[in-house]
C-alpha positions as CSV (number, residue, x, y, z in Angstrom):
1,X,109.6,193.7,144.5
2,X,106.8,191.4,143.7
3,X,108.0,191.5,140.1
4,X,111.0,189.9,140.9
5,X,110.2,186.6,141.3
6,X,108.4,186.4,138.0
7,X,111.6,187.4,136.4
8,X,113.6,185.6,138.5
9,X,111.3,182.3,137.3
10,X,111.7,183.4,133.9
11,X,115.5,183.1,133.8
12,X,115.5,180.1,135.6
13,X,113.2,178.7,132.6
14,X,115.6,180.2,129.8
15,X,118.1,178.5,131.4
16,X,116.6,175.2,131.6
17,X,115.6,175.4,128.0
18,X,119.3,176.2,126.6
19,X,120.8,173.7,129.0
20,X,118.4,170.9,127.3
21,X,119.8,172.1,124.1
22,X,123.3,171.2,125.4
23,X,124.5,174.1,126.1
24,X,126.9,174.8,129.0
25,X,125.6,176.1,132.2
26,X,128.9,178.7,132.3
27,X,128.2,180.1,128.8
28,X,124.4,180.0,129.1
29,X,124.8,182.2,132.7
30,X,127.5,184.2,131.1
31,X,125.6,185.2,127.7
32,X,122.3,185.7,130.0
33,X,124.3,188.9,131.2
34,X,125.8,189.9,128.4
35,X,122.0,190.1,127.0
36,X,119.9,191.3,129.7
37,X,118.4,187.9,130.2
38,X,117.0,188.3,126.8
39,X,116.3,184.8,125.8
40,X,116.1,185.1,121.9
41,X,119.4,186.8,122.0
42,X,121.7,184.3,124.0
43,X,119.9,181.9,122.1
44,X,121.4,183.2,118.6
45,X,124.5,184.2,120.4
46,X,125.0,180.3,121.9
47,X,124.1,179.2,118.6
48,X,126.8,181.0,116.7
49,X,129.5,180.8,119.0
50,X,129.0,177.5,118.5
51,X,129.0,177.3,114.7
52,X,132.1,179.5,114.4
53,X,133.8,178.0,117.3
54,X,133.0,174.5,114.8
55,X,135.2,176.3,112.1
56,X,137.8,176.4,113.8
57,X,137.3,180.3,115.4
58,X,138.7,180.8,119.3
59,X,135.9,181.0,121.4
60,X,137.0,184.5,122.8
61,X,137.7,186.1,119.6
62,X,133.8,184.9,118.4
63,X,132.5,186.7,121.4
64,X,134.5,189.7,120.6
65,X,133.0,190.0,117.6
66,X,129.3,188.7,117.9
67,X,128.9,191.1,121.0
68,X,130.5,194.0,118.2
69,X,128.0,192.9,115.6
70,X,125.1,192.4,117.3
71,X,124.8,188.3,116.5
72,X,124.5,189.5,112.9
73,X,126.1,186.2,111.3
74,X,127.5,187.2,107.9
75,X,129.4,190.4,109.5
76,X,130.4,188.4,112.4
77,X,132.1,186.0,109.8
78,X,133.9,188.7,107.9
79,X,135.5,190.1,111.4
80,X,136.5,186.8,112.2
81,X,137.8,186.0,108.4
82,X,139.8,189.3,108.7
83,X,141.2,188.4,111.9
């Protein structure tokens, strides 16, 4: 138990630094789960979804397929490409 508010603080500062980086609050809470609150994972996942969702990509298809490919970019790209 005592560890839990540690962690609990370090979401809550995750999530404060992707919000400041204009992220949404409903994707930055959603990928947070998707990732066990790894930070450096739903940072690279926000950061795709919003390049591919730039070109053009629907927003649930580019999860799809970055959760699939493990926020590797180039394979995400071909999956989508392919689509």
């Amino acid at each position: 138990p005592s560890c839990l508010p540690l962690q609990f603080l370090s979401y809550l500062g995750a999530c404060d630094r992707l919000l400041k980086q204009g992220y949404e609050e409903g994707q930055v809470e959603e990928a947070m789960e998707m990732f066990q609150y790894s930070e450096k994972k739903v940072t690279e996942f926000l950061h795709l979804l919003a390049q591919f969702n730039d070109m053009g990509f629907q927003q649930n298809e580019i999860k799809e397929v970055l959760l699939l490919c493990g926020n590797q970019r180039e394979r995400a790209l071909e999956e989508l490409v392919m689509k």
